[in-house]
C-alpha positions as CSV (number, residue, x, y, z in Angstrom):
1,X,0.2,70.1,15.7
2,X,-0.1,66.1,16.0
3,X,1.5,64.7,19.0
4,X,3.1,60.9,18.1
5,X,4.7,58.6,20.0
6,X,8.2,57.8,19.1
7,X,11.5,56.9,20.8
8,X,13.1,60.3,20.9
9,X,10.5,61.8,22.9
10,X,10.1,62.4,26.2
11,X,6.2,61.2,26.4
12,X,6.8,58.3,23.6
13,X,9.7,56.8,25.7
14,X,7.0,57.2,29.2
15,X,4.5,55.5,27.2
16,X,6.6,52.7,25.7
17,X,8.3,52.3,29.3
18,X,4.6,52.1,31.0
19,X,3.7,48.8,28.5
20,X,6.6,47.3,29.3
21,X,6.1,47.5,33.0
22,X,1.9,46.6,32.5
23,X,3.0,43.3,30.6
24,X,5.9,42.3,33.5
25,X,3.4,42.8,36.1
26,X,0.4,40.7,34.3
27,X,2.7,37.7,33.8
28,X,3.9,37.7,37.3
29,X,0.2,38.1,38.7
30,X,-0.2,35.1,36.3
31,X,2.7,32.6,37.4
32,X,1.7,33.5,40.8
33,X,-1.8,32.6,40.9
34,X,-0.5,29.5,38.7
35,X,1.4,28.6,41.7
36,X,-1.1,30.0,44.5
37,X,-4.1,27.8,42.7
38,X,-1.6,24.5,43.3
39,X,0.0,23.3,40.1
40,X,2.6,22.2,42.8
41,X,0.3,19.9,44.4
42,X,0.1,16.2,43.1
43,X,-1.9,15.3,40.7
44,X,-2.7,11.7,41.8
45,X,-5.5,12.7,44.1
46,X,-4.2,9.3,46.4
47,X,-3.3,11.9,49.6
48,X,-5.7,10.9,52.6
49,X,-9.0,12.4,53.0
50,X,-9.1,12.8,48.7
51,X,-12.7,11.8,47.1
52,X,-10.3,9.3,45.6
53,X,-9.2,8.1,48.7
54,X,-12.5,8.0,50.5
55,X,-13.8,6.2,47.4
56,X,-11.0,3.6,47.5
57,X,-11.6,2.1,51.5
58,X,-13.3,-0.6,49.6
59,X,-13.1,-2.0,46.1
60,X,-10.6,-4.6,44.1
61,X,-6.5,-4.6,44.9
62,X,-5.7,-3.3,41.3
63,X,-1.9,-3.5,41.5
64,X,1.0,-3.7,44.6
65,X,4.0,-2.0,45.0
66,X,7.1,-1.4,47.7
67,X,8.4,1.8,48.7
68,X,11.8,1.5,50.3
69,X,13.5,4.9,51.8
70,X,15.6,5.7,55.0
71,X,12.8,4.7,57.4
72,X,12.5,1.4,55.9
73,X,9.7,-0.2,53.4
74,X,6.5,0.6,52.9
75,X,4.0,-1.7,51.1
76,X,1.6,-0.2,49.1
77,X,-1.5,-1.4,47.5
78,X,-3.3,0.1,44.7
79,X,-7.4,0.3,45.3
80,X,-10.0,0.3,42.4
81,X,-13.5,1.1,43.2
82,X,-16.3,3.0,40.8
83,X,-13.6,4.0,38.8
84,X,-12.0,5.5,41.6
85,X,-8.1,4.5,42.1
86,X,-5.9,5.0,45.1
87,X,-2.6,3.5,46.8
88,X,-3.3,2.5,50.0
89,X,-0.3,1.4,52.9
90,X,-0.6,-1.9,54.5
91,X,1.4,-4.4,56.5
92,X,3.7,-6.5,55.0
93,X,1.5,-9.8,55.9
94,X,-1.5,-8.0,53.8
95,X,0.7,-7.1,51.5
96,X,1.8,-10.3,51.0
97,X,-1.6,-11.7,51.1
98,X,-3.0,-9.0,49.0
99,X,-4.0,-10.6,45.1
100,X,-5.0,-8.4,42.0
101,X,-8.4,-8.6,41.8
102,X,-9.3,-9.6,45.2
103,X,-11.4,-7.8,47.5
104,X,-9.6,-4.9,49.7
105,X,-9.5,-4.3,52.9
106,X,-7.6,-7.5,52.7
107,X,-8.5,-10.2,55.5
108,X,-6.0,-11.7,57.3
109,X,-5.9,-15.2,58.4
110,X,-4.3,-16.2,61.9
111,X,-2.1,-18.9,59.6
112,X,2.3,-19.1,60.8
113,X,2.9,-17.3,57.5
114,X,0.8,-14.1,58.7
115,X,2.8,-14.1,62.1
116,X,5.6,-14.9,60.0
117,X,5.7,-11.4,58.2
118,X,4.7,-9.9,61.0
119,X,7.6,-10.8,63.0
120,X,9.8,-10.0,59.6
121,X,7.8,-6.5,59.2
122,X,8.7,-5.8,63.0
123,X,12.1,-6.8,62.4
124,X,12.7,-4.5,59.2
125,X,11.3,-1.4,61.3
126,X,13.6,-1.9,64.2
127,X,16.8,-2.1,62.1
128,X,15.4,1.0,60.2
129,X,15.2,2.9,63.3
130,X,19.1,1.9,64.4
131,X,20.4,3.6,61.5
């Protein structure tokens, strides 16, 4: 008397059933520890208090941007040090004084042009905050 495994029995369609259920709950434990190990998380590694970061308080202004959302603009330099790189938010008067290739931090002169997009920077963030 051999015992098999088929559909039409009562211990084959338990056995088949039993698989099933093992491989649903292995790929769930995988996704989740996909998700719990933080696939989610951005890749960049530019969030404050990142090596990349840390690396990036000094080095060579690589590259600028401007972020613009409902709270108003945000200048952004982009930080190159030891191969290291990092976006970094500045005023707009170092963002406009900021030059790829130059040394950051950026040093501000006391010039009419500095005060100038100060005043403008100032400006910008009080008409963000009316709306």
């Amino acid at each position: 008397m051999t015992m098999r495994f088929s559909k039409s029995s009562a211990s084959g369609q338990a056995a088949i059933e039993f698989i099933l259920l093992g491989i649903v709950i292995v790929v769930a434990l995988i996704c989740i520890t996909v998700v719990a190990l933080g696939s989610d998380s951005p890749a960049s590694g530019t969030e404050k208090g990142s090596v990349e970061f840390e690396q990036t308080r000094t080095g060579a202004v690589k590259g600028k941007y401007i972020d613009s959302d409902s709270s108003g603009k945000h200048y952004y330099v982009t930080v190159e040090n030891n191969g290291y790189e990092a976006d970094h938010e500045v005023s707009l008067a170092e963002y406009n004084a900021a030059q790829v290739g130059a040394d950051f931090p950026i040093v501000l002169t006391d010039s009419d042009s500095v005060k100038s997009d100060e005043v403008q920077e100032e400006t910008d963030n009080a008409d963000a905050a009316k709306s």
